[in-house]
C-alpha positions in Angstrom: 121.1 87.7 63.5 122.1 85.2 66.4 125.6 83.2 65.4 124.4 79.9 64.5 126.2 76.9 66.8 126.4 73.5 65.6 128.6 71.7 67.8 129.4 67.8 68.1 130.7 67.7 64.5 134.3 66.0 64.8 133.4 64.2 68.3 129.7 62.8 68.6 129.1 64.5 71.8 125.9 66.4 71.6 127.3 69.6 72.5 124.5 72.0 72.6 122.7 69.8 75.7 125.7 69.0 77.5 126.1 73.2 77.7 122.3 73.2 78.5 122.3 71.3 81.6 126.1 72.5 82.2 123.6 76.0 82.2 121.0 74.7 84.3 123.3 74.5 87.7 124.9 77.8 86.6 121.4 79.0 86.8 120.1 77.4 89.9 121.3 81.2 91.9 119.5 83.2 89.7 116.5 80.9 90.2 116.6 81.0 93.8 116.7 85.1 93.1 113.6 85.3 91.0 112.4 83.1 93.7 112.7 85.7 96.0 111.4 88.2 94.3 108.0 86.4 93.7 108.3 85.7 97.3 108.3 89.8 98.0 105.9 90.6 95.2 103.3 88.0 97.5 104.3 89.7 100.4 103.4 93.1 99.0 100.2 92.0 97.7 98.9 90.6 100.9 100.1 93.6 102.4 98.1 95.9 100.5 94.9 93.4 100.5 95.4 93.8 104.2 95.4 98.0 103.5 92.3 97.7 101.1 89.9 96.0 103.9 91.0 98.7 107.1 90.3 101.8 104.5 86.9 99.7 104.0 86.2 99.2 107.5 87.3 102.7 108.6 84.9 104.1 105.7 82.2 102.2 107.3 82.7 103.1 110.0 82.9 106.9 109.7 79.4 106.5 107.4 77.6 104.2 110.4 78.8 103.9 114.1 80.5 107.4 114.0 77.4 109.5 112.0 75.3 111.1 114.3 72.6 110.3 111.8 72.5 106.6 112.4 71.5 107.6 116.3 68.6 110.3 115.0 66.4 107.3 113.0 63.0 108.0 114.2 59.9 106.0 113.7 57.0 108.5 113.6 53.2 107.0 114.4 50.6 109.0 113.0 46.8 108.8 114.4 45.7 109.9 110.4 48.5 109.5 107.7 46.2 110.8 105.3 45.8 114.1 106.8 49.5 114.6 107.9 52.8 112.6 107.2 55.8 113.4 109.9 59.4 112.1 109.3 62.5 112.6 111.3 65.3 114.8 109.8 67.8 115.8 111.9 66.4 115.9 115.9 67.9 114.2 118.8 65.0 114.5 120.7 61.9 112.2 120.4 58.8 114.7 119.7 55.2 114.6 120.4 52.1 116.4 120.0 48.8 117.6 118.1 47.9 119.2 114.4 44.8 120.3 112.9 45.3 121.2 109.6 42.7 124.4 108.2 43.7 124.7 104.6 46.6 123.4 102.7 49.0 126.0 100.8 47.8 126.5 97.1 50.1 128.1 94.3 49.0 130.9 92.2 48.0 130.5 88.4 46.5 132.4 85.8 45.3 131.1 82.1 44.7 133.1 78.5 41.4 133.8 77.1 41.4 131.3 73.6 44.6 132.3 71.2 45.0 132.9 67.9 47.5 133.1 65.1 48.2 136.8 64.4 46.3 136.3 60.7 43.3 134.9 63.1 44.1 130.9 62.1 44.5 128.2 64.5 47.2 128.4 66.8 49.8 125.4 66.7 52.6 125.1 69.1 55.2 123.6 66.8 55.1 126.3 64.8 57.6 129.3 64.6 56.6 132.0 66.4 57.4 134.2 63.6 55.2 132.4 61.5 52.1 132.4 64.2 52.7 135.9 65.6 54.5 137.7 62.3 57.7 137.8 65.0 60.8 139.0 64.2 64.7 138.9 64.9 65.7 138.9 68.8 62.7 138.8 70.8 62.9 138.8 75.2 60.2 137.6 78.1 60.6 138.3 81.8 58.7 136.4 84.5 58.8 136.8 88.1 57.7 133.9 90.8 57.1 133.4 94.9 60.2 131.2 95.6 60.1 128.5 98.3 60.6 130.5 101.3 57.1 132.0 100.6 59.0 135.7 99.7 58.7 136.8 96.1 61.9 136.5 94.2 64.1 140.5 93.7 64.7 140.1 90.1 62.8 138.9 87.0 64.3 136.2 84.6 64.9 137.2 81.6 64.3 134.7 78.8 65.9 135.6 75.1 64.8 134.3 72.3 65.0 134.3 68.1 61.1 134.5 66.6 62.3 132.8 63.5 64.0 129.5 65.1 61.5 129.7 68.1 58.2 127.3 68.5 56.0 127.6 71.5 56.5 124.5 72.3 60.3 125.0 73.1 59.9 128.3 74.7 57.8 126.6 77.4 60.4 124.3 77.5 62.5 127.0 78.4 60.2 128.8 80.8 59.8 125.9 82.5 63.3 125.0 82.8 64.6 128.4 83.9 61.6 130.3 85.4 59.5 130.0 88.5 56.4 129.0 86.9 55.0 126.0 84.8 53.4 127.1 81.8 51.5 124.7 79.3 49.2 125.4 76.1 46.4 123.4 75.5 45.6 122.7 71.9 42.3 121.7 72.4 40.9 124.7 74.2 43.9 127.0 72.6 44.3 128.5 75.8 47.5 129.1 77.8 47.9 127.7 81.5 50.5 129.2 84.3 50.6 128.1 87.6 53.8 128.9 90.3 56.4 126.5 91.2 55.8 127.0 94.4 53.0 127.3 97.0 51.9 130.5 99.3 50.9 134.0 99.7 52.6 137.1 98.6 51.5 139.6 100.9 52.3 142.4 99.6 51.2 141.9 95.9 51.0 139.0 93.1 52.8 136.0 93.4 53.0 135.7 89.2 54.2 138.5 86.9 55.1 138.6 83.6 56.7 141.1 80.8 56.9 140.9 77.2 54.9 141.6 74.2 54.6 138.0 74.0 53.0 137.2 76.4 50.5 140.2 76.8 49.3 140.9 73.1 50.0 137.5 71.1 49.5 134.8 74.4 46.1 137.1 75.8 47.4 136.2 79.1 47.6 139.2 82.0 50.7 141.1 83.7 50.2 139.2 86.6 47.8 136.4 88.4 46.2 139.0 90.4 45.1 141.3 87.8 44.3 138.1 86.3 42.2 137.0 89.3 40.1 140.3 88.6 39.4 139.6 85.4 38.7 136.2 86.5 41.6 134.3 84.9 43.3 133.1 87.6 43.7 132.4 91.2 45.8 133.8 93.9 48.7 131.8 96.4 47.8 130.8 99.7 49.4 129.8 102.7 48.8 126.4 104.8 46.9 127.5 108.0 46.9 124.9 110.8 47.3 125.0 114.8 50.2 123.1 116.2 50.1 121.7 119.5 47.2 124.4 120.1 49.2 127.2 118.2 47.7 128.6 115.0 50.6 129.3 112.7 51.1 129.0 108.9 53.5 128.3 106.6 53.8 128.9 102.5 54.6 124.7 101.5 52.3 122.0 102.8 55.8 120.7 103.6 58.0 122.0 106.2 60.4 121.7 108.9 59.5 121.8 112.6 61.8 121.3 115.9 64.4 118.8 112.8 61.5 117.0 111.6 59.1 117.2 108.6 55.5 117.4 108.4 53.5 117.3 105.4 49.9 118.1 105.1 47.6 116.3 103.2 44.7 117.5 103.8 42.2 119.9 105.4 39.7 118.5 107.9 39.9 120.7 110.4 40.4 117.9 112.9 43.0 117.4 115.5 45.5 114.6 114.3 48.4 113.4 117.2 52.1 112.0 116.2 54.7 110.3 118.8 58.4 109.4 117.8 60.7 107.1 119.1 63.9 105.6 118.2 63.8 103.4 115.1 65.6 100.6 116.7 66.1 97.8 114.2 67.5 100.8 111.9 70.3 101.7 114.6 70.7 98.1 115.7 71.3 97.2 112.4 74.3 99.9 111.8 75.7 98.5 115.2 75.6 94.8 114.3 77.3 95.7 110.9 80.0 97.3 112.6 80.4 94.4 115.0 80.7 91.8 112.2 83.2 93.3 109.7 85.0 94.3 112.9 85.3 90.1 113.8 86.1 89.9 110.0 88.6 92.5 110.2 90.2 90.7 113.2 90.2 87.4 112.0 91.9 87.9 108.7 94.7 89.7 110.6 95.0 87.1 112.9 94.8 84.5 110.0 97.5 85.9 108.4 100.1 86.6 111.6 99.7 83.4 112.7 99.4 81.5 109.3 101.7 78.4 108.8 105.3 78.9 106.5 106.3 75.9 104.7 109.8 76.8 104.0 110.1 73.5 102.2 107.6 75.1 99.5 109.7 77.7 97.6 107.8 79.2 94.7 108.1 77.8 91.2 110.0 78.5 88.4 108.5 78.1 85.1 110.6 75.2 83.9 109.6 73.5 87.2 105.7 74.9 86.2 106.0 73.6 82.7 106.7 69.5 84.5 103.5 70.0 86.1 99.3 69.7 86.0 97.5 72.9 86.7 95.8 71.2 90.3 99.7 70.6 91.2 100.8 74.0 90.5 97.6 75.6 92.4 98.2 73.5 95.6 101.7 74.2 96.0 101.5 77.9 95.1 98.8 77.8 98.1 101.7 76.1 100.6 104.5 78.4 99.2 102.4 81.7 99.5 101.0 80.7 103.1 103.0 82.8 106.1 104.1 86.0 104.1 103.0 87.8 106.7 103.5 85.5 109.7 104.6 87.5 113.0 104.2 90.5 111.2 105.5 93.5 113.7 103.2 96.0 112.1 99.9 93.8 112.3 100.4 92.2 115.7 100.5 95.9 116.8 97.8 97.7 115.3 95.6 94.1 116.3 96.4 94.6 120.1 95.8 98.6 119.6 92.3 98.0 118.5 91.4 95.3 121.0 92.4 98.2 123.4 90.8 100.5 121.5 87.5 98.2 122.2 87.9 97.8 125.9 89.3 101.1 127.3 86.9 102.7 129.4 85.7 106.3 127.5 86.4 109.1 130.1 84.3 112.3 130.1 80.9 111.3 129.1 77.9 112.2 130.0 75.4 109.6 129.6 77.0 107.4 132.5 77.8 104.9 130.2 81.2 104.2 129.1 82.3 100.7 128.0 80.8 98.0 125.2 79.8 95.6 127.8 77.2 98.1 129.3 75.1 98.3 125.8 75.6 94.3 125.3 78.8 94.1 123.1 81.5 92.4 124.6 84.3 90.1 123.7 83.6 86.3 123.2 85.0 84.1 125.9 85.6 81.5 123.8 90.1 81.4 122.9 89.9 80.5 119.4 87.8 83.4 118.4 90.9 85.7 119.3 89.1 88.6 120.5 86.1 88.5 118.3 83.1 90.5 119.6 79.6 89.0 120.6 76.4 91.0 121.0 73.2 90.9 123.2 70.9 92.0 121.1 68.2 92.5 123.6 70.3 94.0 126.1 71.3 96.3 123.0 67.9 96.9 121.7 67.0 98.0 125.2 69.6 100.5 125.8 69.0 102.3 122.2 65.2 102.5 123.2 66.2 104.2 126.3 69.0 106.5 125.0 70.2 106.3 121.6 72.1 109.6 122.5 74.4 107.7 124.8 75.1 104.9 122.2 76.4 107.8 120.3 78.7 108.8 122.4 80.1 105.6 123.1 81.0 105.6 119.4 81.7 109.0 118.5 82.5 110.8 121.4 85.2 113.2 120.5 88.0 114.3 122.9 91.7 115.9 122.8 92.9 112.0 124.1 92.4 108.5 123.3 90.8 107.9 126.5 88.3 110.8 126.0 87.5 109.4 122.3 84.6 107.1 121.6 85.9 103.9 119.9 84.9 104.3 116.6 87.4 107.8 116.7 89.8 105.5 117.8 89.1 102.9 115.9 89.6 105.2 113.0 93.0 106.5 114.3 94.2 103.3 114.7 93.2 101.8 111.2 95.0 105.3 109.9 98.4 104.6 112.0 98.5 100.9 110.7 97.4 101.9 107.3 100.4 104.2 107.5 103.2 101.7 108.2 101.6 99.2 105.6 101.9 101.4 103.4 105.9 102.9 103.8 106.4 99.1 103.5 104.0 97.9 100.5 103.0 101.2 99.1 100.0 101.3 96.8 99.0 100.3 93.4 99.8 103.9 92.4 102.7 103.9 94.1 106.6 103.8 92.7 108.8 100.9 93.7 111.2 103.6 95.2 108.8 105.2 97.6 108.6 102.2 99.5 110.6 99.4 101.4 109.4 96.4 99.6 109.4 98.2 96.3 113.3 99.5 97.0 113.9 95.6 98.1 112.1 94.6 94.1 114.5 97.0 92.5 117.6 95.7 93.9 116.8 92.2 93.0 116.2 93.0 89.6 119.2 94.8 89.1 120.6 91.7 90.7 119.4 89.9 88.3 119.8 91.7 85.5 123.5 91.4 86.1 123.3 87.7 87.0 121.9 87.5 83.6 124.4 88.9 81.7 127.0 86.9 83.5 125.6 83.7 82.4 125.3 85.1 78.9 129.4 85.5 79.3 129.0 81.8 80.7 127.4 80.3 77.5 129.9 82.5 75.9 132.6 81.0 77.3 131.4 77.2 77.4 130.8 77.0 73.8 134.3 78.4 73.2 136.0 76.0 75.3 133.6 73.1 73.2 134.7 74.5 70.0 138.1 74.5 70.9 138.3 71.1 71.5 136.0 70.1 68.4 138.8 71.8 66.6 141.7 70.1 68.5 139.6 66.8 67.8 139.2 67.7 64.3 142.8 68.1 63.7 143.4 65.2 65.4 141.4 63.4 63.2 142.8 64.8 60.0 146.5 64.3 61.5 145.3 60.4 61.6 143.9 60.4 58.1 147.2 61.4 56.8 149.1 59.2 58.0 147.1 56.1 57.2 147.1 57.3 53.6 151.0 57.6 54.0 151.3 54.4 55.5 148.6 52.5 52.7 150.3 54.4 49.5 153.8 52.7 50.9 152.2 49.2 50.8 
């Protein structure tokens, strides 16, 4: 428990706020250090606000300007979209051309004759299959299917199960989940349906096969769809069959892959159906314009905060000064006394004027004969007070991604073993990653350990500072309130000295 002072006692002086506001100018260094400190703790903060939005913009632009992808958007005009849907996938090229489309891939399936419970009762598929089929203990299917390619898979899937915690109803679940096939039983007719995942022909034999006691005694289905098709239970796979810019080819899917784009057939009308692609301009135009703004945002917040005003008359607060003032008051000042932290900023001012370089540099080593922003319609404004923002044409732009979107590309992307031979968004990215860099040896990140970087080192000194400071003016208090007590006590015998003798000097009368 604290000592408990009570000073004032012999002399009337109101001790305990004279030592107060004797504290209060004692203090006023230790003020001006947590002063400081808030000062750095700013300063760090802006810093790594500063960090967060280059990571942001270099992440956009590694995901637009820099993707090859954002080039390859295609629109793709079809003379019947309801016999064929094209798409672009991956192809540089525009593509044109003719399809007539024979017959469209079907996939192989098979059904049971009507089923039974073993006892000859009605069949239900929530039942345990050892109570519908007398099943017992550890019971195993196997089912083979066509895969995607249009080849039969090598091995069959094997599907173990327990007849006594087993219903239909979630073996299918199972065979559906883990198999080739889709299997279904309808309660109505009580038969059982299986059709293949996938589409196409086996050539050399069925494109369904099945094992298991199961399936062949208690479901009445067949070994596989073709014996199935004999017994006329089934159906076998086909292949799409269609002629392609006057070749007749086929494939196993309706869906496939042609030249990096994808065509899907609809239908068969043995009718010849053209498609044209060319480049999906608004898409690409729209990546580009995205760039260009959060680049002129990126810009001016850096030149916002090198060249923002410091009011050095505007320290930041204390909380006894905050505690003397409205909320509005506090707010306004804390908006003058934070303004500047990073004024002139050495690290800033150098990765600004290394991207504006970045931007104008001409890119050696293409191919396309273009090489600079202003040839596509992006160049800087002329207006001053924008401070290097960019301004774009968009028709100029539009025109040269309609001719070439190839060549934008590589006015973005371009890679090269130099800066020069780099398309500006590699440098771009190189320079965000170099600035990032320094920011961060100087404000680290919110992960980071005040010792791992400059400001952080700078944080931990001043605390220590003040830590000490602090228990100095603890030995101050100390000290004062001995000193006070002293003198109360001097004043006190003073006083009791001057009692005595007027009690000597009134007895004697």
């Amino acid at each position: 428990m604290a000592d408990m002072r009570i000073g004032g006692l012999a002399s009337g002086m109101d001790t305990d706020q004279i030592i107060k506001d004797l504290m209060k100018a004692e203090r006023i260094p230790l003020d001006k250090l947590g002063q400081k400190k808030q000062y750095l703790e700013w300063q760090r903060d802006d810093y790594r606000d500063m960090n967060k939005m280059m990571f942001d913009f270099s992440n956009l632009i590694f995901d637009g300007v820099m993707k090859q992808g954002t080039y390859t958007q295609k629109t793709v005009s079809v003379s019947n979209p309801n016999e064929v849907s094209i798409k672009n996938i991956n192809s540089t090229t525009d593509f044109t051309g003719t399809l007539k489309v024979e017959k469209l891939a079907t996939a192989a399936s098979m059904y049971s004759t009507p089923i039974t419970q073993s006892d000859g009762g009605v069949l239900y598929s929530k039942k345990k299959l050892s109570e519908s089929f007398g099943l017992t203990g550890e019971q195993s299917i196997k089912v083979k299917a066509i895969k995607s390619d249009g080849t039969m898979a090598a091995d069959f899937t094997e599907i173990k199960f327990n007849a006594e915690d087993e219903t239909l109803d979630s073996l299918i679940s199972k065979i559906n989940a883990q198999t080739g096939v889709t299997m279904f039983y309808d309660q109505q007719t009580k038969q059982m349906s299986v059709m293949s995942k996938n589409t196409g022909s086996n050539a050399s034999g069925p494109e369904i096969e099945l094992q298991g006691a199961l399936f062949t005694t208690h479901l009445k289905l067949d070994a596989d769809n073709d014996a199935a098709v004999t017994n006329a239970r089934g159906s076998i796979g086909e292949n799409a069959k269609f002629t392609y810019n006057g070749m007749a080819t086929e494939r196993s899917s309706n869906t496939f892959n042609i030249n990096g784009f994808e065509i899907s057939l609809k239908n068969a009308s043995n009718t010849n159906v053209t498609f044209a692609s060319k480049p999906d301009t608004d898409k690409i135009l729209e990546k580009i314009v995205k760039f260009v703004d959060e680049y002129n945002k990126l810009i001016e917040k850096v030149n916002g905060e090198v060249n923002e005003k410091k009011y050095r008359d505007f320290q930041p607060l204390t909380a006894e000064q905050k505690e003397s003032m409205e909320e509005k008051e506090i707010e306004l000042w804390e908006e003058k006394s934070r303004s500047g932290t990073l004024r002139n900023d050495s690290v800033l001012t150098s990765g600004l004027n290394k991207m504006r370089t970045d931007m104008y540099s001409p890119i050696s080593g293409g191919t396309s004969g273009l090489d600079q922003l202003a040839q596509i319609g992006i160049k800087t404004s002329s207006n001053y007070l924008d401070r290097g923002k960019l301004i774009i044409d968009e028709s100029k732009l539009k025109e040269a991604i309609s001719k070439d979107p190839n060549a934008i590309y590589e006015i973005f992307a371009k890679d090269g073993a130099t800066s020069n031979e780099q398309g500006i968004a590699r440098r771009l990215r190189d320079t965000l990653k170099t600035t990032m860099d320094s920011i961060e040896k100087k404000a680290g990140k919110a992960s980071s350990t005040n010792n791992t970087f400059t400001l952080g080192r700078l944080l931990n000194n001043m605390e220590s500072q003040m830590d000490r400071f602090e228990d100095r003016l603890t030995q101050v208090e100390d000290r004062y309130w001995r000193q006070f007590t002293a003198m109360e006590k001097a004043i006190q015998r003073s006083n009791e000295q001057s009692m005595f003798l007027m009690n000597q000097f009134g007895g004697g009368m």
